[in-house]
C-alpha positions as CSV (number, residue, x, y, z in Angstrom):
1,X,35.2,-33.4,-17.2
2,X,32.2,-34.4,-15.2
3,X,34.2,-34.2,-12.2
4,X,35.2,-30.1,-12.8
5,X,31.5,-29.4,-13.9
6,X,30.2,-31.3,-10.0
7,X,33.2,-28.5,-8.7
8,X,32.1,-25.9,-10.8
9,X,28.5,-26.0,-9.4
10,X,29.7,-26.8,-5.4
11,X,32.1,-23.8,-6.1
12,X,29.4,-21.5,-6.8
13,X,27.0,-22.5,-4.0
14,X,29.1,-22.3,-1.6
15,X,29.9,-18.6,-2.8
16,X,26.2,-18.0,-3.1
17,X,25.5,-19.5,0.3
18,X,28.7,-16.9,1.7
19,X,27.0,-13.7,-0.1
20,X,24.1,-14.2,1.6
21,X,25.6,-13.8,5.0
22,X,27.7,-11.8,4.6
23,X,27.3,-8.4,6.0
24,X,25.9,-5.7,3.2
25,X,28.2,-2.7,3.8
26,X,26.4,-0.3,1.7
27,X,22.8,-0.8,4.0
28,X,25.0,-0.2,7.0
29,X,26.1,3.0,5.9
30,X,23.0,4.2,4.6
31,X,21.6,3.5,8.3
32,X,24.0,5.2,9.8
33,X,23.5,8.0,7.6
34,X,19.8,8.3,8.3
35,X,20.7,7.9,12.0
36,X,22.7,11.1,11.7
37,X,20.7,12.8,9.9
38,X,18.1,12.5,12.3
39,X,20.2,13.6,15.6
40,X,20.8,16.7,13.3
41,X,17.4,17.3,12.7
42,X,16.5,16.9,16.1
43,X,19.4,19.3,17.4
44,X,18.7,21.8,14.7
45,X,14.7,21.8,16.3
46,X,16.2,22.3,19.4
47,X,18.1,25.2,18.8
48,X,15.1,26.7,17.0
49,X,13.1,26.3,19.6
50,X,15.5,27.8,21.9
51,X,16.2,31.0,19.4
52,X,12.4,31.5,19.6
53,X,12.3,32.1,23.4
54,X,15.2,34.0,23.6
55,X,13.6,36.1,20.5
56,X,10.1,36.5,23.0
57,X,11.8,37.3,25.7
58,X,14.1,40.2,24.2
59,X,10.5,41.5,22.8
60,X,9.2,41.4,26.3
61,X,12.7,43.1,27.3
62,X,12.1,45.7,25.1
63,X,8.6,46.3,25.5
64,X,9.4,46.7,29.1
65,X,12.2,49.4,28.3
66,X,10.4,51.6,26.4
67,X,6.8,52.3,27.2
68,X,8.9,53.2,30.7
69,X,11.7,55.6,29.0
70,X,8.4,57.8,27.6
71,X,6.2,58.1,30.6
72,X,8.5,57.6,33.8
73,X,11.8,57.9,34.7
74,X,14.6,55.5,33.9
75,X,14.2,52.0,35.5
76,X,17.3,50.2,36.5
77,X,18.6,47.4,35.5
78,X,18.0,45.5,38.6
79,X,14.4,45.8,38.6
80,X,13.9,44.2,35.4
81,X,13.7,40.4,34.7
82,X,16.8,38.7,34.3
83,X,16.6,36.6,31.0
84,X,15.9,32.9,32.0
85,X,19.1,30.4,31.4
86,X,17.9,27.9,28.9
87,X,19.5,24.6,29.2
């Protein structure tokens, strides 16, 4: 009886000793989680802040266009500024 009880108690330290390193699976996934949720964030700045030039320089496009259209002739294409490549 005494001998099971010492076997019992070895038993469960060693298990105790083996949860602690173990791995936690859970906290792994909940960093990778935050991880991606931040390169999404990040990308979705990005893309904001590209939208906002392209939207500033379609205003400067237009406010090119039509001042010109009312005063003096037609201006080509050509001679107005291409719209910068943002990469």
């Amino acid at each position: 009886m005494e001998a099971l009880i010492i076997l019992l108690f070895s038993l469960a330290i060693v298990i105790l000793m083996i949860s602690f390193f173990k791995q936690d699976k859970i906290a792994k996934l909940e960093e990778d989680l935050e991880q991606m949720t931040l390169t999404y964030m990040q990308d979705i700045y990005q893309l904001k802040k590209k939208v906002k030039i392209l939207e500033e320089e379609f205003v400067i496009q237009d406010e090119l266009i039509k001042p010109e259209s009312k005063f003096q002739p037609a201006v080509s294409s050509n001679e107005l500024e291409p719209i910068h490549k943002i990469l």
